[in-house]
PABAKE-271038 format. One record per atom (N, C-alpha, C, CB): residue number from 1; residue in three letters; atom name; z, y, x. Coordinates in pm, whole numbers, m for minus. Glycine has a CB too. Layout:
# residues N
<pt i="NUM" aa="ALA" at="CA" up="Z" north="Y" east="X"/>
...
This chain:
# residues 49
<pt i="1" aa="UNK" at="N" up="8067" north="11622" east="9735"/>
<pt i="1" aa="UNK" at="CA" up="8066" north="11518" east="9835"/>
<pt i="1" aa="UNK" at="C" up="8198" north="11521" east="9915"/>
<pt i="1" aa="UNK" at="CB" up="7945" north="11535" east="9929"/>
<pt i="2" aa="UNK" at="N" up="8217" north="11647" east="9979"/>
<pt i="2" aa="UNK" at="CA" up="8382" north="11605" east="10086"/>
<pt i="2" aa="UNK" at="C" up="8496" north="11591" east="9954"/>
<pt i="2" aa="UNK" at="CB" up="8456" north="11787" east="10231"/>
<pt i="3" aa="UNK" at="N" up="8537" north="11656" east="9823"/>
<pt i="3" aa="UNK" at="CA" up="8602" north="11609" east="9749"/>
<pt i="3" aa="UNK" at="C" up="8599" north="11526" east="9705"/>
<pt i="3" aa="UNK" at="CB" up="8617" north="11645" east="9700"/>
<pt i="4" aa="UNK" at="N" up="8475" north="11411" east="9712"/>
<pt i="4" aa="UNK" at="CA" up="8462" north="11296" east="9714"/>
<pt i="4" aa="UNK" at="C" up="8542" north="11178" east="9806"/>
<pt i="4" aa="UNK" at="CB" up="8351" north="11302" east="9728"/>
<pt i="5" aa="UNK" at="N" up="8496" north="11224" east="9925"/>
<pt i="5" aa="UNK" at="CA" up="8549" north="11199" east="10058"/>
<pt i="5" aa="UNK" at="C" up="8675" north="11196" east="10078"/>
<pt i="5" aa="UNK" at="CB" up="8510" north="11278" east="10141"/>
<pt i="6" aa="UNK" at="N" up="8739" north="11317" east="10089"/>
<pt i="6" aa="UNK" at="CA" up="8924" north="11359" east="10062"/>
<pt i="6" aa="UNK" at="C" up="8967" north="11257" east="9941"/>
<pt i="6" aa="UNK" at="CB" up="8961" north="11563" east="9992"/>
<pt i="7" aa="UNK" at="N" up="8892" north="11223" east="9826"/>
<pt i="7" aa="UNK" at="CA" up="8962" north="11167" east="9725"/>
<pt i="7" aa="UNK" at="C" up="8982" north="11058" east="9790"/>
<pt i="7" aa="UNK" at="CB" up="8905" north="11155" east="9594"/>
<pt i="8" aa="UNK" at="N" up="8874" north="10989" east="9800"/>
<pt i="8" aa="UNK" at="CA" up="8886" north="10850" east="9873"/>
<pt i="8" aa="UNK" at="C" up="8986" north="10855" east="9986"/>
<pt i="8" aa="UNK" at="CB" up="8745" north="10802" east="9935"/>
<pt i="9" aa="UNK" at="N" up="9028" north="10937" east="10079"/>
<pt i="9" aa="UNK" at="CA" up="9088" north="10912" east="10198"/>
<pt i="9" aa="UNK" at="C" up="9260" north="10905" east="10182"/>
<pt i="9" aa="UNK" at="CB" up="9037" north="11026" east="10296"/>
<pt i="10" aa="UNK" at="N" up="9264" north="11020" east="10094"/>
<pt i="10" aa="UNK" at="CA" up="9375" north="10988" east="10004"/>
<pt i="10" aa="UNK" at="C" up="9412" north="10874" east="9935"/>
<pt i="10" aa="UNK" at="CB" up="9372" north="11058" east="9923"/>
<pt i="11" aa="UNK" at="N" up="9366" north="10809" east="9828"/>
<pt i="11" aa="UNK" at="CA" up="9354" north="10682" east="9808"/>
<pt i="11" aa="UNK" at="C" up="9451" north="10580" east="9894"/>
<pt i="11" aa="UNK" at="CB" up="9219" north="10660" east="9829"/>
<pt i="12" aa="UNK" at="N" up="9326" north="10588" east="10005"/>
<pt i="12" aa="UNK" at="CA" up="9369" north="10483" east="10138"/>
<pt i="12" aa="UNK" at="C" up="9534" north="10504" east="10153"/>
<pt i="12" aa="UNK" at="CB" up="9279" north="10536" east="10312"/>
<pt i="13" aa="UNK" at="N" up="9491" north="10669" east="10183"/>
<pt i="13" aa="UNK" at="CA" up="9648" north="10674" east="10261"/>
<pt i="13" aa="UNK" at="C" up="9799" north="10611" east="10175"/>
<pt i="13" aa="UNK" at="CB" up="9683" north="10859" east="10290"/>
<pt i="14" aa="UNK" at="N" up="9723" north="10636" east="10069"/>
<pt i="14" aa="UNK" at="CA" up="9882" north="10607" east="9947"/>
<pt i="14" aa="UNK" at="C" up="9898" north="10509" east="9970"/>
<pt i="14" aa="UNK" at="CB" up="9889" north="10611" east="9777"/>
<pt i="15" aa="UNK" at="N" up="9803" north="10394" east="9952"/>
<pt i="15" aa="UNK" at="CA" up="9760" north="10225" east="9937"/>
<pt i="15" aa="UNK" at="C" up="9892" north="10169" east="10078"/>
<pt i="15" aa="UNK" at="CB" up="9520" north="10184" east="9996"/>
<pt i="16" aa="UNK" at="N" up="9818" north="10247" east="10213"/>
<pt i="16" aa="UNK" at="CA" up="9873" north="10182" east="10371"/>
<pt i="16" aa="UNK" at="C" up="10019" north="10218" east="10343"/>
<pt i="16" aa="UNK" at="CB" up="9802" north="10268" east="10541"/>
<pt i="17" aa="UNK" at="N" up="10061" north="10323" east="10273"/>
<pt i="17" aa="UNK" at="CA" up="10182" north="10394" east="10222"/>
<pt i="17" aa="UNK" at="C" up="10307" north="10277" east="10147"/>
<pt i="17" aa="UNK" at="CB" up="10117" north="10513" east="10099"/>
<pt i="18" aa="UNK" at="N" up="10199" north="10274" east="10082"/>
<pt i="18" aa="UNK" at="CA" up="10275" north="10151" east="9933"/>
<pt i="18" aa="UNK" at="C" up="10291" north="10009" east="10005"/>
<pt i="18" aa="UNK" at="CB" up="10136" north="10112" east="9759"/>
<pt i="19" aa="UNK" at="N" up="10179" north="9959" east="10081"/>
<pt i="19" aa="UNK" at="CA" up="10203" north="9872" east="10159"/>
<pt i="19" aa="UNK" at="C" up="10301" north="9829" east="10244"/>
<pt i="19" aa="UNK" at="CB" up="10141" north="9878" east="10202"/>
<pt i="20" aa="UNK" at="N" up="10319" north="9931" east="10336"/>
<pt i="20" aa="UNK" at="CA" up="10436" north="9935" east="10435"/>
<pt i="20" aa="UNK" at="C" up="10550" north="9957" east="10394"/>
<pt i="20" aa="UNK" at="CB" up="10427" north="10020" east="10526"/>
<pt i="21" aa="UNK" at="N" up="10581" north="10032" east="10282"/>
<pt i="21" aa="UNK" at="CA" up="10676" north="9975" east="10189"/>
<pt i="21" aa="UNK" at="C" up="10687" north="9884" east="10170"/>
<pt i="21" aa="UNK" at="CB" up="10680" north="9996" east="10100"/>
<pt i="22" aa="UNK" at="N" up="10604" north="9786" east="10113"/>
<pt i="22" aa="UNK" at="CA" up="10644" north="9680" east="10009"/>
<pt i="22" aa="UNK" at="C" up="10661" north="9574" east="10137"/>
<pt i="22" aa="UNK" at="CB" up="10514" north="9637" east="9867"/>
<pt i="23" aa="UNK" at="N" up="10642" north="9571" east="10261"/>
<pt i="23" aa="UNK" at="CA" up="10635" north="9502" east="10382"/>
<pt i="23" aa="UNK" at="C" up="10803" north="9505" east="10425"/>
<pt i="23" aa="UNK" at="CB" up="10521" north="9580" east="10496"/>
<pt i="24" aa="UNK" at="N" up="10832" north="9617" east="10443"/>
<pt i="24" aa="UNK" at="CA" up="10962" north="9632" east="10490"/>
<pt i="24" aa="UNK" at="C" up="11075" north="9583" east="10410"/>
<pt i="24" aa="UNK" at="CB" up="10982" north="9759" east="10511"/>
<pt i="25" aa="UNK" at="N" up="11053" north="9562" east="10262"/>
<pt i="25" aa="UNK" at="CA" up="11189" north="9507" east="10168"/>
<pt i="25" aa="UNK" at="C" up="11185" north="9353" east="10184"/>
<pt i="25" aa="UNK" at="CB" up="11179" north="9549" east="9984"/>
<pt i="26" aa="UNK" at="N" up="11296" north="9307" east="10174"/>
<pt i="26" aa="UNK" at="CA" up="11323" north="9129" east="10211"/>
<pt i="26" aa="UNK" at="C" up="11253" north="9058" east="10095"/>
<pt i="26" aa="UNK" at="CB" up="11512" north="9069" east="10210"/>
<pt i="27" aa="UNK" at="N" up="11203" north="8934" east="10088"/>
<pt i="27" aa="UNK" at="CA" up="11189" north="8814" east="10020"/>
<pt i="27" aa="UNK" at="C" up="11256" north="8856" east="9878"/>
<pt i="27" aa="UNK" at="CB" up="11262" north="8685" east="10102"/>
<pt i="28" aa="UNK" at="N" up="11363" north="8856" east="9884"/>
<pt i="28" aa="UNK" at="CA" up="11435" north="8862" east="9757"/>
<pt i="28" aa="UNK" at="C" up="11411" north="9019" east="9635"/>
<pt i="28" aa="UNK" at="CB" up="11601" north="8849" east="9819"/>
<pt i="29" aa="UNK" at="N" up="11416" north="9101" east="9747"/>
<pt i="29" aa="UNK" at="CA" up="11357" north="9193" east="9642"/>
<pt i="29" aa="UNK" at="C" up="11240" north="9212" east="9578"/>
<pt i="29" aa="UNK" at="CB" up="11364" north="9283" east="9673"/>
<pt i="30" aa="UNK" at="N" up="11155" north="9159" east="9684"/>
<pt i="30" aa="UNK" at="CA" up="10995" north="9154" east="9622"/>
<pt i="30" aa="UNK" at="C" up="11025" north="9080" east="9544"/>
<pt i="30" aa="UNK" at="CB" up="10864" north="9108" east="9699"/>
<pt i="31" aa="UNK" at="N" up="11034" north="8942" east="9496"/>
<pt i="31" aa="UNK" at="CA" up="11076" north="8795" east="9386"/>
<pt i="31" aa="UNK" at="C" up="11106" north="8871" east="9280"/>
<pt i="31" aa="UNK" at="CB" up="11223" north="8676" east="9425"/>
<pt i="32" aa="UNK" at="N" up="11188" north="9004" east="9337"/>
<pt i="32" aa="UNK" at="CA" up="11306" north="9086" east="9190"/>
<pt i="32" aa="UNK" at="C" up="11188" north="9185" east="9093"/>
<pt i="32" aa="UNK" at="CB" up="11475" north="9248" east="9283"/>
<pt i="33" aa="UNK" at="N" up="11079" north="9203" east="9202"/>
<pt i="33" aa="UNK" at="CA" up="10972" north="9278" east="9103"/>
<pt i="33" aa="UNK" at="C" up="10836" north="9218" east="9052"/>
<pt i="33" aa="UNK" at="CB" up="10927" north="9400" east="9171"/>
<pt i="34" aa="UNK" at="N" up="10844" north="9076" east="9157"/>
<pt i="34" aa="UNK" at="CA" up="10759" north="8965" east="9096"/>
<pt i="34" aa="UNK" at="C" up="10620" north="8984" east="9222"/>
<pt i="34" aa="UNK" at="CB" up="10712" north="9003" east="8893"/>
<pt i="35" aa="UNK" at="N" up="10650" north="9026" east="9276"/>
<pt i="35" aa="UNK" at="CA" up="10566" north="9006" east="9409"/>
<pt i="35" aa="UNK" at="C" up="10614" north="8894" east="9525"/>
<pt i="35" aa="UNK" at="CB" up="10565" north="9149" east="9483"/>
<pt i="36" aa="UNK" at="N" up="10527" north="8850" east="9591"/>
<pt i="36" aa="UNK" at="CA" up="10574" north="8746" east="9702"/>
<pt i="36" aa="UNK" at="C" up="10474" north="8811" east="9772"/>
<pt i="36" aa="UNK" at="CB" up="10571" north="8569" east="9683"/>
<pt i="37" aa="UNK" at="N" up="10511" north="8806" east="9935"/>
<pt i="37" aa="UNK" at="CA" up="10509" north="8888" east="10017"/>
<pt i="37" aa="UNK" at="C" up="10314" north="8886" east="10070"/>
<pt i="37" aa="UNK" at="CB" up="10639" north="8843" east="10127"/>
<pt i="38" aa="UNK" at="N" up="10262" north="8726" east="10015"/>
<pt i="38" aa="UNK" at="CA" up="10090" north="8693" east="10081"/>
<pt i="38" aa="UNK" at="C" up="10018" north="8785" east="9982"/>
<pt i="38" aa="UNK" at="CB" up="10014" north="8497" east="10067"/>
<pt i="39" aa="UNK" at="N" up="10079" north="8838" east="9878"/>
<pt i="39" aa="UNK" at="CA" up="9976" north="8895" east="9796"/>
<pt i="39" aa="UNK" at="C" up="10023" north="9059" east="9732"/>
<pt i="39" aa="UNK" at="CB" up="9949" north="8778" east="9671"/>
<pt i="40" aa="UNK" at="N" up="10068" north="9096" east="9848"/>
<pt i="40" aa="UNK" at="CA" up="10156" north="9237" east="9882"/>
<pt i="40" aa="UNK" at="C" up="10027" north="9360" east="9840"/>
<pt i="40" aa="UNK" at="CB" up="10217" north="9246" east="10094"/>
<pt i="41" aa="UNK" at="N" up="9907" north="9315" east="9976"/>
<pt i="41" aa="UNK" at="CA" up="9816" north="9415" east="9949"/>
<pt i="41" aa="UNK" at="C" up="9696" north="9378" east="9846"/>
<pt i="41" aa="UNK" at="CB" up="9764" north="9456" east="10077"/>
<pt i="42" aa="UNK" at="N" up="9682" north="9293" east="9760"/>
<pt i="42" aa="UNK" at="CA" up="9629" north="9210" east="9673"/>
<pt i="42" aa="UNK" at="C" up="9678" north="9353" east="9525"/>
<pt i="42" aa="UNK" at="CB" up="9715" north="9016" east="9684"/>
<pt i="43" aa="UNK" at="N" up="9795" north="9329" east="9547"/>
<pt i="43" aa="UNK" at="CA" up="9841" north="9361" east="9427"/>
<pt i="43" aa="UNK" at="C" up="9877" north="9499" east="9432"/>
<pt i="43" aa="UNK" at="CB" up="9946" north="9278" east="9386"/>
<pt i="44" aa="UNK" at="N" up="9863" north="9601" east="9538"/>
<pt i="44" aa="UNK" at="CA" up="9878" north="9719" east="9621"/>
<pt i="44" aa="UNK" at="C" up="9730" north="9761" east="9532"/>
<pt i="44" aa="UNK" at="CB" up="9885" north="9698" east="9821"/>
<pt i="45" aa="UNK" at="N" up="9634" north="9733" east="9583"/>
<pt i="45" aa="UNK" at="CA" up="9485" north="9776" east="9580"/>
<pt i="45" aa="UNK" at="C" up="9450" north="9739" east="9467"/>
<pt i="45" aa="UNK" at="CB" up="9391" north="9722" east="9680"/>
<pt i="46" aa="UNK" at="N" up="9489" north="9661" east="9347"/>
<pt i="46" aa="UNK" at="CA" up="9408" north="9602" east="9259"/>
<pt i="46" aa="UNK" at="C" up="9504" north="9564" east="9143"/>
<pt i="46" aa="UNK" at="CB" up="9331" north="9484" east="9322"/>
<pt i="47" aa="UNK" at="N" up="9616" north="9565" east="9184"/>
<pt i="47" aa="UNK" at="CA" up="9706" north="9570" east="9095"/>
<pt i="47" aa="UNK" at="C" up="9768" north="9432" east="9061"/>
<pt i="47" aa="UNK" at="CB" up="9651" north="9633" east="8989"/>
<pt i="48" aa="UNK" at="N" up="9839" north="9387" east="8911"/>
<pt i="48" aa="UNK" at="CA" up="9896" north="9268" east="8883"/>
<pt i="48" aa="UNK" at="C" up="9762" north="9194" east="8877"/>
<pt i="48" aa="UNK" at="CB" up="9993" north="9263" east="8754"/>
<pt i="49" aa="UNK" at="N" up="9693" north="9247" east="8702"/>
<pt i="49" aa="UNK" at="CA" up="9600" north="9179" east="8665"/>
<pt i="49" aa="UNK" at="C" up="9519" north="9125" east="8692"/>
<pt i="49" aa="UNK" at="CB" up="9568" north="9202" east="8626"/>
């Protein structure tokens, strides 16, 4: 159960991680990896597909 717990919390943390990344680079670089900026955490959490 808490290695359950820790897994999941971890998870999160990477996700808010990857996010705030992908928040901070301009318009143009996101375009350069095929992201646009409304579907940042869309594609963070769940991926392209």
């Amino acid at each position: 159960m808490f290695r359950f717990f820790t897994s999941g919390l971890q998870t999160l943390r990477s996700q808010h991680r990857s996010i705030r990344e992908l928040q901070s680079m301009d318009d143009r670089a996101l375009a350069d990896i095929g992201v646009n900026r409304a579907e940042i955490s869309r594609v963070v959490r769940y991926g392209r597909g």
